[in-house]
C-alpha positions in Angstrom: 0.0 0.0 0.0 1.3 3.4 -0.9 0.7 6.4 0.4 0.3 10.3 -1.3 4.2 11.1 -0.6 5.3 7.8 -2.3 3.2 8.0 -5.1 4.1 11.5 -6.2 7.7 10.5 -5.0 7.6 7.8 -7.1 6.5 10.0 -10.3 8.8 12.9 -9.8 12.0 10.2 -9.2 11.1 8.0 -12.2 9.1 9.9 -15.0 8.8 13.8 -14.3 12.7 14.5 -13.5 14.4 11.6 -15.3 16.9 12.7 -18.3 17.1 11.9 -21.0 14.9 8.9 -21.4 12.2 6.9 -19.0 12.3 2.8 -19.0 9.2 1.6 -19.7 9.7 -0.4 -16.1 10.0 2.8 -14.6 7.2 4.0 -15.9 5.3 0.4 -14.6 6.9 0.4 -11.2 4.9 3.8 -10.7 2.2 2.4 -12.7 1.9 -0.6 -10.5 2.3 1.9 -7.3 -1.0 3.7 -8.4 -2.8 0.5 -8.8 -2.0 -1.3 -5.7 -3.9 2.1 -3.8 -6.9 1.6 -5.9 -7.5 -2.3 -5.3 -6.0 -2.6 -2.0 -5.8 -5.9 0.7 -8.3 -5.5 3.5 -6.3 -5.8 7.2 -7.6 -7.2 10.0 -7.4 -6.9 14.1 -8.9 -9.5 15.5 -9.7 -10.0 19.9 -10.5 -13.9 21.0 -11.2 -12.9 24.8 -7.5 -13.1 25.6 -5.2 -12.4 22.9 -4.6 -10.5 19.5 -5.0 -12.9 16.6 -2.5 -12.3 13.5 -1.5 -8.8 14.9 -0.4 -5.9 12.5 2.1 -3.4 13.4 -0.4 -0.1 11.8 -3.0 -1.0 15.0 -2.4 -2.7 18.3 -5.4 -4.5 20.5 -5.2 -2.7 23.8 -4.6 -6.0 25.9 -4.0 -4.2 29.0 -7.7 -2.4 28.9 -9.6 -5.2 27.5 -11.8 -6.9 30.0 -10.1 -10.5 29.9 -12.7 -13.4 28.7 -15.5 -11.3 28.5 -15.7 -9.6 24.8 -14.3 -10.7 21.4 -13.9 -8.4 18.3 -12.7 -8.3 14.7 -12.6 -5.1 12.8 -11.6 -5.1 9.0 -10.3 -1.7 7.6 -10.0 -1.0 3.4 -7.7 2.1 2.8 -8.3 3.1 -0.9 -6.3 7.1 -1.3 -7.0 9.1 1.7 -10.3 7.3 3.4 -10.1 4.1 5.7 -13.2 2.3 5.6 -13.8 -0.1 8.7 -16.4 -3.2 9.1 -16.7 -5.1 12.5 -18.1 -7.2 14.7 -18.2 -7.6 18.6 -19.7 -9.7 21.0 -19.8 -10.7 24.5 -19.7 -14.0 26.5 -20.1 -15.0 30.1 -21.2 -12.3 32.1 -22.8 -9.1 31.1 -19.9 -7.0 30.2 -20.8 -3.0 30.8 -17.7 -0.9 29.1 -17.6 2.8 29.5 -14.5 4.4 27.4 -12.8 1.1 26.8 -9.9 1.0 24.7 -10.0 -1.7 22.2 -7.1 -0.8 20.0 -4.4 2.6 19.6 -3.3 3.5 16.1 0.7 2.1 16.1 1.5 4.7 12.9 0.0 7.6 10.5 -1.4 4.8 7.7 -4.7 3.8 9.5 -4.5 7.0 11.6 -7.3 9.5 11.0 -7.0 12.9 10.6 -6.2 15.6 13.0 -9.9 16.9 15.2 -12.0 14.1 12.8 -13.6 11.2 14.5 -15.8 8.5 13.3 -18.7 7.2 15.3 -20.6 4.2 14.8 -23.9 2.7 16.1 -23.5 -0.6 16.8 -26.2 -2.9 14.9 -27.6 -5.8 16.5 -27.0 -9.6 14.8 -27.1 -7.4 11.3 -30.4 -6.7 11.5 -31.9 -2.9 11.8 -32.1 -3.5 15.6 -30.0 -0.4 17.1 -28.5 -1.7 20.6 -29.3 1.8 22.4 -26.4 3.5 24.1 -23.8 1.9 22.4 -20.9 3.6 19.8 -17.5 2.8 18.2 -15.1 5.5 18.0 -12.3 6.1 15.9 -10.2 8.8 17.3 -6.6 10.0 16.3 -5.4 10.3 19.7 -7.8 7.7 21.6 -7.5 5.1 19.5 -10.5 2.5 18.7 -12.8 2.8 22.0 -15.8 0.9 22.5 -18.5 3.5 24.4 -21.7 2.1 26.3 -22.7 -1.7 27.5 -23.0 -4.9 25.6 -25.0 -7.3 28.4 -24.4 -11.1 28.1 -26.1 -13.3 25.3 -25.4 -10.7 22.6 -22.9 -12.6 20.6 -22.8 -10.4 17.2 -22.7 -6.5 17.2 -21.9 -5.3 13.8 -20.6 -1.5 12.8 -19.3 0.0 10.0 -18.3 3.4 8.8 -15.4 5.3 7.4 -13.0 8.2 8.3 -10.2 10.0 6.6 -6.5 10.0 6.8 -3.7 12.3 6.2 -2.8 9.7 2.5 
């Protein structure tokens, strides 16, 4: 995945400022560059209870703020140019689990991070239907990370969101 900067890097290095003649694989490395941002991978966090599942080094579960056993989660964020687009799912077991300002992940770098005083907010949706669970938000916050805000009680297994935000490219 490539951001702004390496894309217009990328063109100024290999096609705008090269003398005397451009290499067509020049021209197809920067090609291939532009391409790769329009169709990218999806990447995934994922919570089981206790641990991180296939971690990423962009965003890091909060393990320390997570209640332990008690919630599960697995968000899938799309980055195509300068807008992240996000899909989860989150659930609790056991006990009814009541979280007020919980952490679920921080953003580790600028790729996934959105944009300075912008926020997304999602309303969870119940099992994917149109039920709203009331009091209950995701937010995606530069500085605050991926915070879960309101009570899941015990039995829901399947609370879907989805949204999107920008980022600085």
């Amino acid at each position: 995945m490539s951001t702004l900067a390496q894309i217009t890097a990328a063109i100024d290095d290999d096609i705008r400022n090269k003398t005397p003649l451009v290499l067509k694989v020049e021209h197809a490395d920067v090609e291939q560059l532009i391409t790769d941002e329009m169709f990218p991978d999806s990447v995934k966090i994922e919570w089981n209870g206790t641990t991180a599942i296939d971690p990423i080094a962009d965003i890091v579960c909060s393990t320390a703020t997570l209640p332990s056993s008690k919630c599960q989660f697995q968000i899938l964020f799309t980055k195509i140019g300068n807008r992240v687009f996000y899909k989860g799912a989150m659930g609790a077991f056991g006990s009814s689990l009541q979280i007020n300002n919980a952490q679920l992940a921080t953003f580790a770098t600028e790729l996934y991070k959105p944009l300075n005083n912008l926020s997304s907010r999602s309303i969870i949706i119940s099992d994917g239907s149109s039920n709203v669970v009331p009091n209950v938000i995701i937010l995606f916050d530069r500085t605050q990370g991926i915070k879960i805000q309101g009570g899941i009680t015990q039995g829901i297994v399947s609370l879907h969101f989805e949204g999107s935000y920008k980022v600085a490219n």
